[in-house]
N, C-alpha and C positions, 0 to 999 in steps of 0.2 A: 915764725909764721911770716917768713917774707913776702913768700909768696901773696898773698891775702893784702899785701899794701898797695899792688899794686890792681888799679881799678878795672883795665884790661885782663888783668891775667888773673883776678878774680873772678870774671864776669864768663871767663872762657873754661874757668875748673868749676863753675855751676853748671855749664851746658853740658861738660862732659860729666860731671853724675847724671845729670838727668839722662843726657844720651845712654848711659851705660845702665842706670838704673830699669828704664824702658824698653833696652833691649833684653835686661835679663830677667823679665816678670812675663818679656813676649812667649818664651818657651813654656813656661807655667803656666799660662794663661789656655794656650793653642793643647797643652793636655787636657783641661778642666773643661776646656771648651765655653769658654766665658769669652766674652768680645777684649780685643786689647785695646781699646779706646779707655774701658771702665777702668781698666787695671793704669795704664797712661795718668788719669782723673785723678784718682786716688794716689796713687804717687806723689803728684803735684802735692796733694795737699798734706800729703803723709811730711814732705820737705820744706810746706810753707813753716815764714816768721813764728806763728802760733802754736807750731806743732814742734817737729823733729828741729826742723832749721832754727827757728830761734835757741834750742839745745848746742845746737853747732857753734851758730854767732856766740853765743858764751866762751864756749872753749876755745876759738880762736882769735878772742877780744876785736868782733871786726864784724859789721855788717855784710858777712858773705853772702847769704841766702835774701834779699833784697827786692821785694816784686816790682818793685820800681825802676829794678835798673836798665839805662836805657838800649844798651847791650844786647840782654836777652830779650828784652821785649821787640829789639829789631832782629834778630834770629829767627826769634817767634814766628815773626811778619813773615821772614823770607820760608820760613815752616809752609806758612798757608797759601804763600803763593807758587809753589813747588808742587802741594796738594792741587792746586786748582787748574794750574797749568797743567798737572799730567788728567787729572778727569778731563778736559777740553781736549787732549791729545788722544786719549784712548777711543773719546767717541767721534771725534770729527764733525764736520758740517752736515755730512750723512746723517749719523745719530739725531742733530738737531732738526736735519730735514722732516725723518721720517716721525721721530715724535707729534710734530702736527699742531692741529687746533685742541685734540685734548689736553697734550704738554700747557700749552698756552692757558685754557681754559681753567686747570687743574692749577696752575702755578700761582693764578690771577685770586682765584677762587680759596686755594689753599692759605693766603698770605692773609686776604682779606676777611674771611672766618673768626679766626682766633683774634686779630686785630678789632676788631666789629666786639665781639663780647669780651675783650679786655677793657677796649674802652666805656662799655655799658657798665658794666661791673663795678670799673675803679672808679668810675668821673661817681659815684657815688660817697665814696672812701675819701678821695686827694680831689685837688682843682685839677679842673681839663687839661690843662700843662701837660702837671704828673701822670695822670691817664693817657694823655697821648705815647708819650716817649714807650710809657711801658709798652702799651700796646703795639708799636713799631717792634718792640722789643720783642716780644710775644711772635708777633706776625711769621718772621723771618727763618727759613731754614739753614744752618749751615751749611754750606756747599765743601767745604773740608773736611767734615765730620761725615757724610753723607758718599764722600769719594772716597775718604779713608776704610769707611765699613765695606763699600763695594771692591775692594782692592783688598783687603782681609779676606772677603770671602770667594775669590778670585772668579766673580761675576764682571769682567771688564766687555767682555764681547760679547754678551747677553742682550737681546733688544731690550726687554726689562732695565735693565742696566744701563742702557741709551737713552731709555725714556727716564728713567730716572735723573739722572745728571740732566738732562735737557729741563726739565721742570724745576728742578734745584737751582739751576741758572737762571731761571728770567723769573725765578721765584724771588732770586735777590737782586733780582735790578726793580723787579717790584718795590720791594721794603725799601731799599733806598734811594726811590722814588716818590713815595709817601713819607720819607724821612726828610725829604727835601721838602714837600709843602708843608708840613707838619716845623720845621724851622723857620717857613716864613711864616706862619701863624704864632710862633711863640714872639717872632722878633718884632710885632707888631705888628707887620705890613699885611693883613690877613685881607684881601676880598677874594671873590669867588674868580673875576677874571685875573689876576697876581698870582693864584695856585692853579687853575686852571692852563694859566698859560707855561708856566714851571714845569706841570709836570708834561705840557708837550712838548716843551724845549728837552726836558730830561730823556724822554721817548726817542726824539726826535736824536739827539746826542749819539743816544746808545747804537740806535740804528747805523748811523752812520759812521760812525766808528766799525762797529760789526760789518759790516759790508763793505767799506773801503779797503779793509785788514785781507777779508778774504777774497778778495779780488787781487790786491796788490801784491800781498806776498809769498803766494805760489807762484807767484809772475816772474816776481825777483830771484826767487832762488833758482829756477829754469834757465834764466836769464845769465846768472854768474857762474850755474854750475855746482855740480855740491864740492869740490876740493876746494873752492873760493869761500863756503858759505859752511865751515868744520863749528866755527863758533856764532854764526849769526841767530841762532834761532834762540838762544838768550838774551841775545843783543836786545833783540826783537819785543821780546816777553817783558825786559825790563823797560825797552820804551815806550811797549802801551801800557804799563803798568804806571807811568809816570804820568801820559796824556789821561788818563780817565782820572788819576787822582788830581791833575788838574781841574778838569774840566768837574770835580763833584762829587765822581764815583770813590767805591771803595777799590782799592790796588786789584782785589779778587775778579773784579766785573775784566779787565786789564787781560789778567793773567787766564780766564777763561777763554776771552776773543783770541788772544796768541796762540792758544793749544787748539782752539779751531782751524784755525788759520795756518798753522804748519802742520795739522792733518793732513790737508790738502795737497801738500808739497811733496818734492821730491826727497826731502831730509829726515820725511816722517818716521822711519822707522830706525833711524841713527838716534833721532832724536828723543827715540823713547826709550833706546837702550842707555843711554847716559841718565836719563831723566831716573828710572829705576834708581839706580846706583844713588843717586842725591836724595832722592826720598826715602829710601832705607834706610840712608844714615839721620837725615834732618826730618822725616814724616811725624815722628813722634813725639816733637819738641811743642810744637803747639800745644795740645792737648795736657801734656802735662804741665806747660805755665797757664792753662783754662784753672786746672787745680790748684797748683802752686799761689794764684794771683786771689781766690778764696779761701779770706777768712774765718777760720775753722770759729771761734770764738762767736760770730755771729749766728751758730749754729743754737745758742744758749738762748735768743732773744725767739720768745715765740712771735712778734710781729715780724720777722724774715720770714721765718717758718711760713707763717700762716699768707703773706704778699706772694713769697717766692710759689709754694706749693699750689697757691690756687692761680697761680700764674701758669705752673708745669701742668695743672690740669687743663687750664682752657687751651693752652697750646697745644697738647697732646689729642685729645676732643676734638676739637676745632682742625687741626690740621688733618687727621685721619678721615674723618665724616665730610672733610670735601673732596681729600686727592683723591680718593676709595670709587668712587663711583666714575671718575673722570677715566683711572686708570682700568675699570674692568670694561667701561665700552671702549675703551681702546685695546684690551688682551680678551677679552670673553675670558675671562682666567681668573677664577679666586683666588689660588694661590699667589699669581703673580700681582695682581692688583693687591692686595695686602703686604706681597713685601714693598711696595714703590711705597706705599701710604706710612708705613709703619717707617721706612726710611728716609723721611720727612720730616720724623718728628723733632732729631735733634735739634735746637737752636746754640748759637755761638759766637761768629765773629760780625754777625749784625747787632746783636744784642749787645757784644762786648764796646762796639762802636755808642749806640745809642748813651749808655753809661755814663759813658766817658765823655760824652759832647754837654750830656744830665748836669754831669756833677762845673764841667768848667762853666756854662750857663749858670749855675745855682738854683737848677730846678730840681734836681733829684739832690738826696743823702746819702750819706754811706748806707744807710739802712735802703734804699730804692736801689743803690747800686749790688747791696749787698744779694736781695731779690732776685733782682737781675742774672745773677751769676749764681744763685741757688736754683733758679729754672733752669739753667743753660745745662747745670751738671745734672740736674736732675733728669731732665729728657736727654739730655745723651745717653745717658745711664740706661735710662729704659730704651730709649732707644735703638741704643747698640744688644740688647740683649734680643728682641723684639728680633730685629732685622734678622738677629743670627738665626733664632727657629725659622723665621717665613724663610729665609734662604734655605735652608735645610728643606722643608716642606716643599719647596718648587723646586730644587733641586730633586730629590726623588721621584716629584710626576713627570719632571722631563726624563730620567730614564726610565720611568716602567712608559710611558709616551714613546720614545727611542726603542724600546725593545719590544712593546707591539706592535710596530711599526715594520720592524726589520724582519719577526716571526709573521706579518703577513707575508710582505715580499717574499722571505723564503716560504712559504707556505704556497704563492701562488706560480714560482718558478718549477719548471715541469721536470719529471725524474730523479 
């Protein structure tokens, strides 16, 4: 088992089962007609320590299967910022344009929902601390999870699908917005003007970032030309990706502004063909260490159960009963406004974040982390299945919509 001694070249024969595993459950999956997120999820955890993979690390005397290692957990990263980068590319500044005050409204409304009754809930159960974080937790939609179903079910050019991603997005500069006063409140410097001003500084960041981006760098690429500019629009994606995680943000907020921002550009359409190609082979890697990274074993403790599930309920609740009515006055469309809402529900790499900042604080436990990550799977779960029928459903009104459409036309064309 030489292989396996070596900590690189163990960390790279994990990615590739996983890679290989997710691509071959995507074929069985796309028959059953089951979302391949859930099948991704399940994977994960089918190869966590607990489960299969600790079977593995037996037999080849060696902690292969490792949710820790920092390896795949930066694979992972580069997973979601690949996903978020191409949702930013697919819809462009356009998309974000036309989404509007609902986007806004819905995003603002959708976050603060399920946040508002997690915190009511819990600060009952744990101190406000622990109430808080969850409740950030809760709040947050995946924006990877949320691109990945819209790119599965090959809605990229859809305005639904514009509007969806655009509310996904300033849905999670919300959450880690209130993630950021909700830190200075735990680190004691709590008054009302200290978070108040935070989160204008935070507002105020994001903006400006977002608009310098798309100002500047459709400029530049015009400016050098595209045979000068073959590799820049990576370049690009990993330099905002570095300045937002400077300046507070998560890599994601980064990796969305860059795929708006070379929308715009003259490379945009090179740049989504390469883009393709990285995501098919890395798109599936996140999701499956979401699973791999839960504790199957926690699954025995009815206090996760009982934290995590009533957790998946107020976020699931909570997020559909706000976006729902933002999205129908903006589509006059039930079908379409149920799939945006229902495609909101998953939560993930906010959640996963909050966690992890829980447990280095010492205000959360395994068991709050564990919560944590039992909601995440859980509403993806439903999530993704959810998404899949209302897609189906608005997909079929737009064509009998298209075909009565084109039966008038020919109906009122003469001879």
């Amino acid at each position: 088992m030489a292989l396996v001694q070596s900590g690189v070249a163990s960390s790279l024969l994990v990615i590739f089962i996983f890679l290989a595993g997710a691509e071959a459950i995507r074929f069985r999956l796309n028959r059953i007609g089951a979302p391949q997120i859930v099948g991704e999820i399940l994977l994960g955890m089918l190869l966590a320590p607990a489960a299969l993979g600790g079977l593995f690390n037996t037999l080849v005397g060696a902690p292969l299967f490792n949710p820790t290692d920092q390896i795949l957990i930066a694979f992972s990263d580069f997973s979601v910022i690949l996903l978020i980068f191409a949702a930013g590319l697919e819809g462009g500044l356009a998309g974000l344009r036309s989404a509007g005050f609902w986007a806004v409204l819905g995003a603002v409304a959708g976050n603060l929902v399920p946040f508002v009754v997690t915190f009511v809930v819990f600060s009952h159960l744990f101190p406000s601390t622990i109430a808080l974080l969850l409740a950030v937790a809760a709040g947050s939609t995946s924006t990877a999870v949320t691109a990945s179903l819209i790119r599965n079910e090959q809605l990229g050019g859809s305005t639904g699908a514009r509007f969806l991603l655009s509310t996904t997005a300033i849905d999670d500069v919300v959450g880690l917005v209130l993630l950021s006063a909700i830190l200075s409140l735990i680190g004691g410097q709590f008054s009302v003007l200290r978070v108040t001003g935070s989160l204008a500084v935070d507002v105020l960041v994001w903006l400006g970032v977002l608009v310098g981006s798309v100002l500047v760098i459709p400029r530049l690429f015009r400016a050098l030309g595209p045979r000068e500019t073959y590799n820049l629009p990576f370049l690009i994606l990993f330099i905002l990706a570095a300045i937002v995680t400077a300046v507070g943000f998560s890599t994601v907020v980064g990796a969305y502004i860059a795929g708006l921002a070379i929308a715009e550009s003259i490379v945009a359409t090179r740049t989504r063909q390469t883009l393709d190609v990285l995501v098919s082979v890395f798109g599936s890697l996140f999701f499956v260490v979401i699973g791999f990274q839960f504790n199957v074993h926690l699954l025995a403790d009815p206090v996760v159960w009982g934290m995590g599930g009533l957790m998946a309920v107020i976020a699931t609740g909570g997020k559909v009963l706000a976006i729902y009515p933002a999205a129908y006055r903006r589509f006059r469309r039930r079908s379409e406004a149920l799939m945006i809402a229902v495609g909101m529900i998953p939560r993930g790499e906010i959640g996963l974040i909050v966690g992890a900042i829980g447990i280095s604080l010492h205000v959360l436990n395994q068991l709050g982390l564990g919560a944590i990550l039992l909601m995440s799977v859980l509403t993806t779960t439903l999530g993704g299945f959810l998404f899949h029928a209302a897609a189906g459903v608005a997909r079929t009104e737009y064509a009998l919509e298209d075909a009565a459409t084109a039966s008038a036309q020919s109906a009122r064309e003469p001879g």
